[in-house]
C-alpha positions in Angstrom: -16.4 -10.4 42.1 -19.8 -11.2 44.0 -19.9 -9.6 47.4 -22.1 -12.0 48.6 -19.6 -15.1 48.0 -17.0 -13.2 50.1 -16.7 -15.1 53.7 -15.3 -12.4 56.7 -12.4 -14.0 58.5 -11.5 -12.8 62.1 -7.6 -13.1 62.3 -6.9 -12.6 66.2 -9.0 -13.0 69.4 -9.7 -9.6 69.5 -11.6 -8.9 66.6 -13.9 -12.0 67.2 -16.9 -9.5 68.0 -16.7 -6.9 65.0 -16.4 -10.1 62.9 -19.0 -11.2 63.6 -21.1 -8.2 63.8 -20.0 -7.5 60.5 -20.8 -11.0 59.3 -24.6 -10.3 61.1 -24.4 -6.8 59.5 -24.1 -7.9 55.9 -25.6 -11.1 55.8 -22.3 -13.3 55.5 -20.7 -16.0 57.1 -17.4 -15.7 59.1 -14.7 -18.6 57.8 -11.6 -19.2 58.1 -8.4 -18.5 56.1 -9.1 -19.9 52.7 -6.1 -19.4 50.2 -8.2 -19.9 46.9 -11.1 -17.6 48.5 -11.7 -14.0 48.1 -11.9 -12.9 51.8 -12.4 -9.7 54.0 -9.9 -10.3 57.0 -10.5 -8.6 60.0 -8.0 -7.5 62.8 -8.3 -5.7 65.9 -6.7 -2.8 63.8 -8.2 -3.5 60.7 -10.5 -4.5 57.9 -8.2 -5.8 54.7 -9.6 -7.6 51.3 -7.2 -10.8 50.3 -7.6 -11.9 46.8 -6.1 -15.2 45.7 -4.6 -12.9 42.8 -2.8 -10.9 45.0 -0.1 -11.8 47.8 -0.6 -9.5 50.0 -3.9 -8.7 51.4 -5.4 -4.7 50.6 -6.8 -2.3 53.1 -7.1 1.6 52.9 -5.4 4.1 55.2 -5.4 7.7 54.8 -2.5 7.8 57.4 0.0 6.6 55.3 1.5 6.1 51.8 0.1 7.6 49.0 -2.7 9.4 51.1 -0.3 10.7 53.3 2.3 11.8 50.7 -0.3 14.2 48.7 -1.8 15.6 51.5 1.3 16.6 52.7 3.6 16.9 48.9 0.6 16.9 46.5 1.0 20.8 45.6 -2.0 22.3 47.5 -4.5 24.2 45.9 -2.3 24.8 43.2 -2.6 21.1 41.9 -5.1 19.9 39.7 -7.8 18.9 40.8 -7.9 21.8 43.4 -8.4 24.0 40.3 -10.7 21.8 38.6 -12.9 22.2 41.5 -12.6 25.7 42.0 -10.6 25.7 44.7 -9.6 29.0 45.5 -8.7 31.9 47.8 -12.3 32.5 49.3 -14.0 29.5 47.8 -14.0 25.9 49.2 -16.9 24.4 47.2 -18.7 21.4 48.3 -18.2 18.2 46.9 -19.7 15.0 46.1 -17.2 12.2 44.6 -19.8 9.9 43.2 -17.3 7.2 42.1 -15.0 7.0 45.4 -13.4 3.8 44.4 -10.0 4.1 46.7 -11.4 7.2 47.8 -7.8 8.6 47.2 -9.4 12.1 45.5 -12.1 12.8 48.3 -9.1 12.8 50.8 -6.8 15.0 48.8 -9.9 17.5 48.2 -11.4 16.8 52.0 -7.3 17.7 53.7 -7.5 20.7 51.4 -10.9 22.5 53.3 -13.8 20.5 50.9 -16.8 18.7 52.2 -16.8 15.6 50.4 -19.5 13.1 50.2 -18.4 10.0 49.1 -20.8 7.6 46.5 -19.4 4.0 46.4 -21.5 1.3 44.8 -19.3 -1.7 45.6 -20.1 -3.2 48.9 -16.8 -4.2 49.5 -15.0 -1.4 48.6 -17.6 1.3 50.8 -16.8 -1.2 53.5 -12.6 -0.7 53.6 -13.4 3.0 53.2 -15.8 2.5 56.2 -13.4 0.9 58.0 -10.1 4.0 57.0 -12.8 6.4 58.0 -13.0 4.9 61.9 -9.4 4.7 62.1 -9.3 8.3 60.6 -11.1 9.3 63.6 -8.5 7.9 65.9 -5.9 9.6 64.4 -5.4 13.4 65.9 -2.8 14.4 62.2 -5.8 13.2 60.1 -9.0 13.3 62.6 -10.5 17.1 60.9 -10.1 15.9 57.7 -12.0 12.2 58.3 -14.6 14.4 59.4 -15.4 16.3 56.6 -15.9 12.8 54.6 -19.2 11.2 54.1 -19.9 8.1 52.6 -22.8 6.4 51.2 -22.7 2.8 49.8 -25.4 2.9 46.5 -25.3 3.3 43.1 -24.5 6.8 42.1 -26.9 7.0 39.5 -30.2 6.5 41.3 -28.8 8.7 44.5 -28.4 11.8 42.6 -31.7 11.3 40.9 -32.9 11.3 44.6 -31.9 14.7 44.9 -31.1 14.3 49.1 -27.0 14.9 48.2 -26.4 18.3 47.5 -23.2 20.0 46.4 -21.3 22.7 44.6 -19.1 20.0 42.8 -20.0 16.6 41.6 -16.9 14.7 40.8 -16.5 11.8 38.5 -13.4 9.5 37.8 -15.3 6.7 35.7 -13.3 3.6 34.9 -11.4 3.2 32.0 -12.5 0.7 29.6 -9.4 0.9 27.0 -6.5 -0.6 29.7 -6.8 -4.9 29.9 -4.8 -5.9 33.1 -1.0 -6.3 31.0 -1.4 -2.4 30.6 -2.2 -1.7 34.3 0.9 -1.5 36.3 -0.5 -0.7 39.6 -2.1 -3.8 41.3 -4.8 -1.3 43.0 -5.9 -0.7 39.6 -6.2 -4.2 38.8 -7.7 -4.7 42.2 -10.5 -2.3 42.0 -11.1 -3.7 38.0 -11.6 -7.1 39.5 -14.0 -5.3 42.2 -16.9 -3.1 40.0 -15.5 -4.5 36.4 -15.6 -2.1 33.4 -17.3 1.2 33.1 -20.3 0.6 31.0 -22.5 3.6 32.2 -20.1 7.0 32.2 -22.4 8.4 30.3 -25.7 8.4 31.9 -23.2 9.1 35.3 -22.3 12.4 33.6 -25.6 13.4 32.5 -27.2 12.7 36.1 -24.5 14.7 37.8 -25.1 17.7 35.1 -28.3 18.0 36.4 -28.0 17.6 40.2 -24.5 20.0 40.3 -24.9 23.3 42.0 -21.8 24.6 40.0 -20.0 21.9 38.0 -19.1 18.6 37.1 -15.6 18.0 37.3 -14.5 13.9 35.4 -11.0 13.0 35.8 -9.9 11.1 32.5 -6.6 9.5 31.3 -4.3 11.6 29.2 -5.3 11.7 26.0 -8.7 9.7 26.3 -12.3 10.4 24.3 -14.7 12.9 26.1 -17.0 11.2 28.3 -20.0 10.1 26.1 -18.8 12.8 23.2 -19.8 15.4 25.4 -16.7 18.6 25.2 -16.0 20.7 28.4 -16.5 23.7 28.5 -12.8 24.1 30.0 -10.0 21.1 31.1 -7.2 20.9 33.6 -4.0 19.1 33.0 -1.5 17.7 34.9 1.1 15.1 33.6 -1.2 12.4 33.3 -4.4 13.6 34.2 -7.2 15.4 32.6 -9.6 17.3 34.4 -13.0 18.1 32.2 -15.3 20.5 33.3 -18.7 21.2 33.1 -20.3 24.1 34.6 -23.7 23.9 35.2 -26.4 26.2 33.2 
C-alpha cells in the first residue's frame, strides 16, 4: 500500500483543522469519502484507516478491547513475554520494540513497569499509534502507561545502526512469510500484511539488534516456525501459540 496515494478525510466539522494540518504535515491531500480508496479518516475523536477490503474502518486504542483485556487478564509478569524479557522481581528492563506494527506488545510490556520505545517503519501505521498515544494521555486508567511509550516512525534497521536508542531489551516480532491471507483469520493481520507486505529482512533485523542490545534480543515467532535466519537461542519461552527466542547479548 503506498502511503503517499492515501488522501486524509475530515469526517465532522470539528476535525477540519487537524485534517488539515495532518494533510500539511505529511504532504497529502484532504478528500472526501471515497469507497474504492484507501483513506485515513479523521474525527474529532480520532484518526481510523478505511480500506476498500475491509467494512469497517481500523483505528488503535489502548483503552479498550484486546489492549485492555491483557493489561488487565493477560497474566502479569508471569506471562510470556514478561519472562522473555526479564521481567522480574527487581528488574524492569528497558525496551525497544523495533517492529511496533499494532503496537499491541509495547503496551502489554509498557502497563507492566517497561520503558518501551516504539520503531515503526510504516507511515501509516506510526501515524494511528500516534494518534492511540494522544488519546492515551487523556485517559487518567491508561495516562502512566502512554507515558512510558516512545515512538519513532523509520526503518528499524538504520535507527539501531544509529546507535541514539538505547535499551536493555530489543524486541522483535518480524512478519511471517509462510501464512497467504486464507490462513489468516484475524483481519488485523491481513490489515497490517496489506500495510508493510512480507518480511523479507528478519535477518539483518536480528543481527542489527544483537549488536545494539544492552542485554538481549527477545523475537516472538509462530508456534513451531524456523529460527530467525538459522540462528538458535540460547533459551525460548512458550506460551500456547507463541514462541519467545532469546538472545543474550555477549
Amino acid at each position: 500500500m503506498n502511503d503517499k496515494a492515501i488522501a486524509i478525510v475530515a469526517l465532522d466539522d470539528q476535525a477540519i483543522g487537524r485534517a488539515q494540518a495532518l494533510a500539511d504535515r505529511l504532504g497529502l491531500e484532504l478528500a472526501t469519502i471515497e469507497a474504492d480508496n484507501s483513506q485515513l479518516w479523521l474525527s474529532e475523536h480520532r484518526l481510523a484507516l478505511k480500506v476498500p477490503d475491509f467494512k469497517q474502518p481500523f483505528s488503535i486504542d489502548f483503552s479498550s478491547g484486546k489492549y485492555d483485556h491483557r493489561r488487565r487478564f493477560g497474566g502479569g509478569r508471569g506471562q510470556a513475554i514478561a519472562r522473555a524479557v526479564g521481567l522480574k522481581q527487581g528488574q524492569t528492563p528497558s525496551v525497544i520494540d523495533a517492529t511496533a506494527g499494532f503496537a499491541r506488545d509495547a503496551f502489554v510490556l509498557a502497563s507492566l513497569g517497561c520503558q518501551v520505545t516504539m520503531i515503526e517503519q510504516n507511515l501509516v501505521m506510526s501515524l494511528l499509534i500516534e494518534d492511540a498515544l494522544l488519546r492515551a494521555a487523556d485517559d487518567p486508567d491508561i495516562a502512566e502507561i502512554a507515558d512510558r511509550m516512545q515512538l519513532h516512525q523509520a526503518n528499524a534497521i538504520n535507527i539501531l545502526a544509529e546507535g541514539k536508542l538505547q535499551a536493555d531489551v530489543i524486541y522483535l516480532d518480524p512478519m511471517y512469510p509462510g501464512r497467504d491471507k486464507s490462513a489468516l483469520v484475524k483481519k488485523e493481520m491481513q490489515l497490517l500484511h496489506q500495510l508493510v507486505g512480507t518480511d523479507i529482512d528478519s535477518a539483518e533485523l536480528l543481527a542489527a539488534a544483537r549488536a545494539k542490545a544492552g542485554k538481549r534480543v527477545v523475537v516472538k515467532r509462530p508456534k513451531g516456525a524456523e529460527f530467525v535466519g538459522g540462528q538458535k537461542p540460547a533459551a525460548s519461552v512458550h506460551s500456547k501459540n507463541t514462541r519467545y527466542d532469546i538472545y543474550p547479548t555477549r
